[in-house]
N, C-alpha and C positions, 0 to 999 in steps of 0.2 A: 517916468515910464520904465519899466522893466526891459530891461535887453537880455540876449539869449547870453552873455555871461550873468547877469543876474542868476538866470535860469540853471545856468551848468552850474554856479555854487551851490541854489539848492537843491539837484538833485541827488539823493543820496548814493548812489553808486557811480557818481564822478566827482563826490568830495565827501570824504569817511565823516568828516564832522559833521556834514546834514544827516546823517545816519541817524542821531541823537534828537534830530527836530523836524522832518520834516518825512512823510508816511507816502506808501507810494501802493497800489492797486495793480495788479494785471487781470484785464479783463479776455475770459476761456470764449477766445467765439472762431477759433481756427483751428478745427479738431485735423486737418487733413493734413498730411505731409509730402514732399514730393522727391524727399531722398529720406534713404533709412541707414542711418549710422547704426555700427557694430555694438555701440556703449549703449541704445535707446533701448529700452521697454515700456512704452507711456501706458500704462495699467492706469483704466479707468476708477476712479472713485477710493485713491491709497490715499485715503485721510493721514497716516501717519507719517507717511513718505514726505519728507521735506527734500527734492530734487526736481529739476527742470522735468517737462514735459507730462505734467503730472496735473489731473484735477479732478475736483469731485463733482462738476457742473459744467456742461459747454451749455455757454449762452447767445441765446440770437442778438443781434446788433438794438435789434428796440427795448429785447428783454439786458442787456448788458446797461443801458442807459438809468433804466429803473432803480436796478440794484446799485448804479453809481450812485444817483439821486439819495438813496436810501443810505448806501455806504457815509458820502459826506456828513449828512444828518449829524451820523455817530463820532465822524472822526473829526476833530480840530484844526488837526496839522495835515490833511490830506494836498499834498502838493504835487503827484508826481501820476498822470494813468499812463500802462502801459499794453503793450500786447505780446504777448511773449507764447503764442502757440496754444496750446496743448501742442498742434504742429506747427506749421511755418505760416506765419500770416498772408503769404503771398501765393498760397499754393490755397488761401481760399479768400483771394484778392478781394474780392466782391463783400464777403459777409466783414473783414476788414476795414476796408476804405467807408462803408456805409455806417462803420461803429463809430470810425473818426470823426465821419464827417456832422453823427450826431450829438458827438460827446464837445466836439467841437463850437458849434453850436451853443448846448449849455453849460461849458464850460470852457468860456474861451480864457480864462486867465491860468489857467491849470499849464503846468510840465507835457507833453506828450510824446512818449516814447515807445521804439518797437525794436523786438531782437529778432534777430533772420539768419537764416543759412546763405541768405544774397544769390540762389539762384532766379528766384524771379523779382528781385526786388526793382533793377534798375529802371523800367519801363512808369513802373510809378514815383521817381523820385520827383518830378516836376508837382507831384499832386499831395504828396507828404511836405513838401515846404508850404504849399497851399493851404494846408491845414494848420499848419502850425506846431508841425512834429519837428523839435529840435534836436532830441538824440533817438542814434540808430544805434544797432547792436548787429557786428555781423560776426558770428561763430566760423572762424578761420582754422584749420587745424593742422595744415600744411601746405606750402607752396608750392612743391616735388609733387607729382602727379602719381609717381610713384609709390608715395607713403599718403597719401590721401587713397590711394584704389585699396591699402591696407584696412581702412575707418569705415569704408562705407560699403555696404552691400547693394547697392543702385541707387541711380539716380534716374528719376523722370523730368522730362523735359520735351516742348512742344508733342507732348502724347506718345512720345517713346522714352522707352527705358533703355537705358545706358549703364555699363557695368567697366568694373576695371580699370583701368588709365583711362580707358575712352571717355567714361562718366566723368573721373577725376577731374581732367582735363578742364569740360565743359563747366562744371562747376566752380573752379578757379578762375577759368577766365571771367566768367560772371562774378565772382564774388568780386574781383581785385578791380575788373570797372565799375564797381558801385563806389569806391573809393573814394574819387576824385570829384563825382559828380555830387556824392552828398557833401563833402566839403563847398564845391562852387556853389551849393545852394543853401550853405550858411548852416549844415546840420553836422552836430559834434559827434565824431563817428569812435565808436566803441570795438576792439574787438575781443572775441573771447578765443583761448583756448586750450582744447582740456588735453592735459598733461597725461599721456598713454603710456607706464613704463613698456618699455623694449617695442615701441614702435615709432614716437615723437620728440622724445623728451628732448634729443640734445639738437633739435630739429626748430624748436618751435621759436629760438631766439633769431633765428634768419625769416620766419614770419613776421617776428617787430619788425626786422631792420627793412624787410618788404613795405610791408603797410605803412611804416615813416614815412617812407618816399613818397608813396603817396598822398599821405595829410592825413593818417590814422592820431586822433590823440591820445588814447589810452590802448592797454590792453589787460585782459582782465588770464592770468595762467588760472586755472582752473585741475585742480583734480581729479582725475575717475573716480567714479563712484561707481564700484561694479557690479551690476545689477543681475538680476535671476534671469534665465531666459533670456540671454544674446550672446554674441560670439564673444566679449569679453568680460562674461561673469568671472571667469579663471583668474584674469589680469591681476595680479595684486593691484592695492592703491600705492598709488607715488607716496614716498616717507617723505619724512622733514625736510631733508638735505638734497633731495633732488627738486623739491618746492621751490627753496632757497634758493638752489642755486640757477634754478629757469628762469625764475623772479629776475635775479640779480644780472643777468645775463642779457634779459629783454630791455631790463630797467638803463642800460646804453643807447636803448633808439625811441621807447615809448616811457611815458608815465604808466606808473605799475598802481593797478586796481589790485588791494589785497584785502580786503574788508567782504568780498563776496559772499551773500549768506547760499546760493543756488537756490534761489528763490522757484518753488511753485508756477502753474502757469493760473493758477488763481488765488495769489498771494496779495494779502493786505494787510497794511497795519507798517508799524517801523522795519526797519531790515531787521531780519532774527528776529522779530516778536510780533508775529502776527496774531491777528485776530482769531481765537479759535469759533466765535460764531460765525463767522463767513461763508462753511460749509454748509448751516443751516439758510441763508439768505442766500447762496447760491439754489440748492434745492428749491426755494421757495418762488423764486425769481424765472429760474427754467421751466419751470409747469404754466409759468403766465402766460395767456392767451393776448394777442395785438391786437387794444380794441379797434372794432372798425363796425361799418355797418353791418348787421346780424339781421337785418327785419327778410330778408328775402331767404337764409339759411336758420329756419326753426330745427334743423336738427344735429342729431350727433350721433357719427357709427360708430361700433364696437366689435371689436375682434372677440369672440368669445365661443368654446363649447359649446355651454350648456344656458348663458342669459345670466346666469349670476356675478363673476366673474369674469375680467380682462387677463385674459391668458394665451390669445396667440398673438403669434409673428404676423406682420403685415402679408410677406410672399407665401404664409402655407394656409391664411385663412381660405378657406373656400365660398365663404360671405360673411355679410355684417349685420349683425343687428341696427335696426336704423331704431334710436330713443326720441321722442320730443318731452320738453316741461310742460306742464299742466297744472292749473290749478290744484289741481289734486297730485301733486309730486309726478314722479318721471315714468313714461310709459313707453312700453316698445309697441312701434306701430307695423314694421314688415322685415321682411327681413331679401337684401340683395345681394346676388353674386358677387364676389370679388370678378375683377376684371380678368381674360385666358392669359395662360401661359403662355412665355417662346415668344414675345414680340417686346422684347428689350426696354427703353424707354414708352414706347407707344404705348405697353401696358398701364404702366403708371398717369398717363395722360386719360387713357380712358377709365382709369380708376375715377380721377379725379371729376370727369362727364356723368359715369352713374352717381357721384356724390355732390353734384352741381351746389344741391339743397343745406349741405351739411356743412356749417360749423367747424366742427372740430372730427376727431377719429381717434376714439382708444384705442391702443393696440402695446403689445407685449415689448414687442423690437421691431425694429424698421432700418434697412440702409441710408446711407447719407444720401445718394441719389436721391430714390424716390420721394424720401422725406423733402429735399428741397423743390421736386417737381409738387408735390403735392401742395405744399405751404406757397410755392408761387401760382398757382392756383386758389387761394384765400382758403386752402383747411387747413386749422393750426393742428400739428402732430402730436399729439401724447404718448411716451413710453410708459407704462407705467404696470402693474401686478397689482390683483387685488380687485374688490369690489369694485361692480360697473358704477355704483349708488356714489362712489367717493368719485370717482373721476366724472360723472357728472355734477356734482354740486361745484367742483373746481371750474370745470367749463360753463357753466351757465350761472354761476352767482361767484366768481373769482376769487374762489377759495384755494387755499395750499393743500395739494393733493402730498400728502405723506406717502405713497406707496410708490412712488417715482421710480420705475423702472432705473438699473443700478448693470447696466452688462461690465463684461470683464476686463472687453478695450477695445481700444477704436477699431475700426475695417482698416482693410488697405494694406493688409501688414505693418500697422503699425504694433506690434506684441512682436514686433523682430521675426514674423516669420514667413510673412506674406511677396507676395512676388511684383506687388507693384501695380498690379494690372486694372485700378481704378480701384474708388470705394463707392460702395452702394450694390 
């Protein structure tokens, strides 16, 4: 029988040689964040961009399943799923835990791993040993309150936002009790932290010698990667010899991960050599509809102009074309209001009353909110541009809709410049 050091040798980024044998997945179903660091810009759909927080697909927990299904098919060595954000898994606990708890399920012999900021991690760690998640990943970047209110531009917590040391604060106490509790429940605790000249550098080896005490086993130095649009695109990146010499410095309290490729949040295939068709099976995977029973919802709305086209936003349509199939291909049969303005969530509740009948809803863009009230209401959401004729043959005969709405990046301020104040 396998034991979890079985498991930590084959994981590749807690032993360089698995690196060479054994392939690992992170599956995009946690687009929200609930702190925004100075280094992030998670730009939707940068195919080229190899750096954390980054993907070309968020997928729902039933749609994340499929494409694993699909994914294994292809891969040999597939040993290792994880979740690694777009944002933080736990700042959208719910579409997380319900990926685990599926992937789990049909894949119970699989690695399962998650990386976090550890502000709301600790409340589920009794349910991540439950599942069978061995390693965690908590991105640490200082222990000083002081030089963390430097990294982060807020933090949200129990539905306020927190700034400065105050925020700092809160977030370290949370990250540094997740510590002790994921070791007591037998899960091999990772941490990262990326190397900020002229703010962390000669800082981050008193974070080993922190997190030792606790029962941290690895820790992964990381270097900035200084991105377009945030406070520290200016930053130079850390040279060789201050790498070196953080490495060498931590490497007195923790084992030093150095093989890190800054994996993607929807990265598959060996470390550093991933799959480049993924992007197309994530697209293909995100447009999937969760079968279920459809005999009582013969239709499907459309955000549209003029009837040809899927071209508006959910919040400025002013109705929808309602389509049903027919033997004789797809026909619009009335056309209904979108639901009033100025009444917050309850709008979108009552969206989802006039659309009882319907299926599914093309539409251009949608916020994260509404989008989940509506889909908890059984309409599966379509983002997508382009002919109504394509996005219905996707919805009613389960075909790959190609025009897949593609925006620029996620709500919430996550594009570094948003104030926190909810997404959707």
């Amino acid at each position: 029988m396998e034991t979890n050091e079985d498991k930590k040798l084959a994981h590749p980024c807690f032993n360089e040689d698995a690196k060479h044998t054994s392939a690992r997945v992170h599956l995009p179903v946690a687009p929200k964040c609930n702190i925004q660091c100075n280094y992030c810009n998670r730009k939707y759909d940068c195919v080229n961009e190899s750096r954390p927080g980054v993907t070309s697909s968020v997928l729902a927990p039933f749609q994340a399943v499929e494409y694993l299904k699909d994914l294994d098919s292809r891969m040999d060595n597939l040993a290792v799923i994880g979740i690694a954000g777009p944002g933080d898994p736990f700042a959208n606990a719910e579409e997380t835990l319900e990926t685990m708890r599926r992937v789990n399920k049909e894949f119970p012999n699989k690695i399962f791993c998650l990386s976090s900021n550890g502000l709301e991690l600790e409340q589920h760690i009794d349910e991540l040993a439950e599942l069978n998640v061995t390693h965690v990943t908590i991105t640490i970047n200082a222990i000083d309150p002081t030089i963390t209110a430097k990294i982060y531009k807020w933090v949200r917590f129990n539905k306020k936002v927190y700034r400065g040391v105050e925020g700092a604060k809160i977030l370290l106490d949370r990250q540094l009790a997740c510590i002790p509790k994921l070791k007591a429940a037998g899960i091999t605790v990772k941490i990262n932290s990326i190397i900020i000249p002229g703010i962390n550098e000669d800082h981050i080896p008193e974070v080993a010698k922190k997190c030792a005490e606790l029962g941290a086993d690895v820790i992964n130095c990381i270097p900035l990667i200084p991105t377009a649009e945030t406070p520290f695109e200016t930053v130079e990146k850390p040279d060789t010899k201050m790498i070196f010499r953080t490495r060498t410095l931590c490497s007195e309290h923790l084992k030093i991960m150095s093989h890190c490729a800054r994996c993607r949040a929807d990265a598959a295939g060996l470390l550093g050599q991933d799959m480049k068709e993924t992007h197309a099976l994530l697209a293909e995977y995100s447009s999937r509809a969760e079968e279920m029973d459809t005999s009582n919802r013969p239709y499907v709305a459309v955000g549209t102009n003029e009837g040809l086209l899927v071209n508006l936003h959910l919040g400025e349509a002013r109705e929808f074309y309602i389509f049903e199939h027919t033997k004789n291909g797809f026909k619009m049969v009335e056309v209904r209001k979108n639901a009033e303005k100025g009444k917050g969530d309850e709008r979108w509740l009552n969206l989802a009353r006039t659309l009882k009948d319907c299926r599914a809803i093309l539409i251009s863009g949608v916020g994260e909110n509404p989008k989940a009230m509506l889909k908890g209401c059984g309409i599966h959401v379509v983002e997508m541009t382009g002919l109504i004729d394509e996005g219905l043959e996707g919805v009613y005969n389960n075909k790959v809709i190609r025009s897949i709405a593609k925006p620029d990046a996620f709500k919430c301020g996550s594009s570094c410049k948003g104030e926190a104040k909810g997404c959707g």
